[in-house]
C-alpha positions as CSV (number, residue, x, y, z in Angstrom):
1,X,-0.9,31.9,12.8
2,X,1.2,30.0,14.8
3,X,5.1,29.7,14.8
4,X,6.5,30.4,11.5
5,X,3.2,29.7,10.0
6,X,3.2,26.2,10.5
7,X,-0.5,26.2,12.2
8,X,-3.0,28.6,11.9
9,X,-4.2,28.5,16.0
10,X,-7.4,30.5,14.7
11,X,-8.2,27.6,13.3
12,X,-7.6,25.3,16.3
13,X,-9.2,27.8,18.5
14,X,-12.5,28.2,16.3
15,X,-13.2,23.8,16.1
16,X,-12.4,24.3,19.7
17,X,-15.8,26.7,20.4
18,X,-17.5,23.6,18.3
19,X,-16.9,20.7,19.8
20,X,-16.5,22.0,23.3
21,X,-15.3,25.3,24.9
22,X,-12.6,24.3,27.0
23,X,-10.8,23.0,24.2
24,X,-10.0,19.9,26.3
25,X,-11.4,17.3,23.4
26,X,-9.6,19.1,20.3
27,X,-6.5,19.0,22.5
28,X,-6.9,15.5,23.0
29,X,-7.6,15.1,18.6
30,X,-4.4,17.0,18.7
31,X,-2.5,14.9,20.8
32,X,-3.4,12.0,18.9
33,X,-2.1,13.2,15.6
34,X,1.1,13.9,17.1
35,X,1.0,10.5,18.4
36,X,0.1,9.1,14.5
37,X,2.6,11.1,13.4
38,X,5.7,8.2,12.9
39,X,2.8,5.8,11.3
40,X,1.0,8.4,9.2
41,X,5.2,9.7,8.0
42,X,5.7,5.7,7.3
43,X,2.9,4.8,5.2
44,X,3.8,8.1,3.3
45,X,7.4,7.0,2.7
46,X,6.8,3.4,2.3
47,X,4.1,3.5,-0.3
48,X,5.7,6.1,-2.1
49,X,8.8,4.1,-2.2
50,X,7.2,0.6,-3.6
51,X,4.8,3.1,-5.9
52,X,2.0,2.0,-5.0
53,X,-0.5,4.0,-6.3
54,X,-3.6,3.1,-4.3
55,X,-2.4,2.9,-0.8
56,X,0.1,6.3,-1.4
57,X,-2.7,8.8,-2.4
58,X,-4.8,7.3,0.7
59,X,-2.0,7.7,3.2
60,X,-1.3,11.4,2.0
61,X,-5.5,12.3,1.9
62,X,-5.2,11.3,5.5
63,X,-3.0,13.6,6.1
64,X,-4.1,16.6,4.4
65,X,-7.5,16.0,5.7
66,X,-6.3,16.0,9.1
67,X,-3.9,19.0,8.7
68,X,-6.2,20.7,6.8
69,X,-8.7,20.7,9.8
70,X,-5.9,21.7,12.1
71,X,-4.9,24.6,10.4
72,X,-1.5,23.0,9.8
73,X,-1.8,24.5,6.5
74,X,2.0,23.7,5.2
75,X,1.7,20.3,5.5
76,X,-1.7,20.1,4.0
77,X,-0.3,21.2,1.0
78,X,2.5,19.3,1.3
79,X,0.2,16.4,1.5
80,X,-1.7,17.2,-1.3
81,X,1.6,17.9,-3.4
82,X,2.6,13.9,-2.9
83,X,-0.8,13.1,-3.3
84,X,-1.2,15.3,-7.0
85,X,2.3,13.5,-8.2
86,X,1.0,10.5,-7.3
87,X,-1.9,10.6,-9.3
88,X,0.1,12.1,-12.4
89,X,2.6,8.9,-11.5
90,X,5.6,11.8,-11.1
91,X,6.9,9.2,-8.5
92,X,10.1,11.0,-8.6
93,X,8.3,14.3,-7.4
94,X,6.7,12.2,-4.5
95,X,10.2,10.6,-3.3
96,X,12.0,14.7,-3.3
97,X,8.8,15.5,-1.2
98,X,9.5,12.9,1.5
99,X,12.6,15.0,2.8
100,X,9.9,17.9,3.4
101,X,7.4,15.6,5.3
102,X,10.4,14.2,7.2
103,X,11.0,18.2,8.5
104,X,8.1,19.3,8.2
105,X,6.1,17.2,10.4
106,X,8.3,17.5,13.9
107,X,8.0,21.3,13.8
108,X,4.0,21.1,12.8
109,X,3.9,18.8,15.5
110,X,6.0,21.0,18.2
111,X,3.2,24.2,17.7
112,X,0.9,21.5,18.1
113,X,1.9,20.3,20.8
114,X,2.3,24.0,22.5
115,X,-1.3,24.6,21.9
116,X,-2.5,21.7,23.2
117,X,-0.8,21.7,26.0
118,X,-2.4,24.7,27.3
119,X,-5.9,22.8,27.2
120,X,-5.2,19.8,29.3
């Protein structure tokens, strides 16, 4: 697991034998989620903020799916928390979990980054 459990590197490591051994091309997959990060953060808070209901519970499945298969386990289930109250219309339960994405995401992102960056 990686720093204070934020990303489980196994994970990382293991789609890494997959798609290629090197690691070179799931470095680059993780280097482009960081770089979706500030869109992928703002579709979460702005459709959560109007409510709507549609466009909200496809911007957090985008995220979870994405964490999920890079072990960024946290905000997977963060994601899948927004998307849940969302979908029960606790709209006040997705606005207190933007403060989480808003921390959250930066530090996922930093561990990230750090295994990456020893793959390029």
């Amino acid at each position: 697991m990686g720093t204070d459990g934020l990303v489980d590197t196994a994970v990382l490591d293991k789609l890494s034998r997959e798609i290629d051994v090197s690691g070179a091309q799931t470095a680059r997959f993780v280097q482009r989620f960081i770089s979706l990060w500030p869109t992928r953060r703002d579709a979460i808070r702005s459709t959560v903020e109007v409510r709507d209901r549609q466009r909200a519970i496809e911007a957090a499945l985008s995220l979870k799916t994405t964490a999920e298969m890079l072990g960024a386990m946290p905000l997977y289930e963060l994601s899948q928390s927004i998307e849940q109250s969302v979908r029960a219309g606790d709209w006040d339960g997705a606005l207190r979990r933007l403060g989480d994405v808003e921390e959250l995401g930066p530090r996922t992102n930093a561990v990230l980054a750090d295994w990456a960056g020893g793959r390029l």
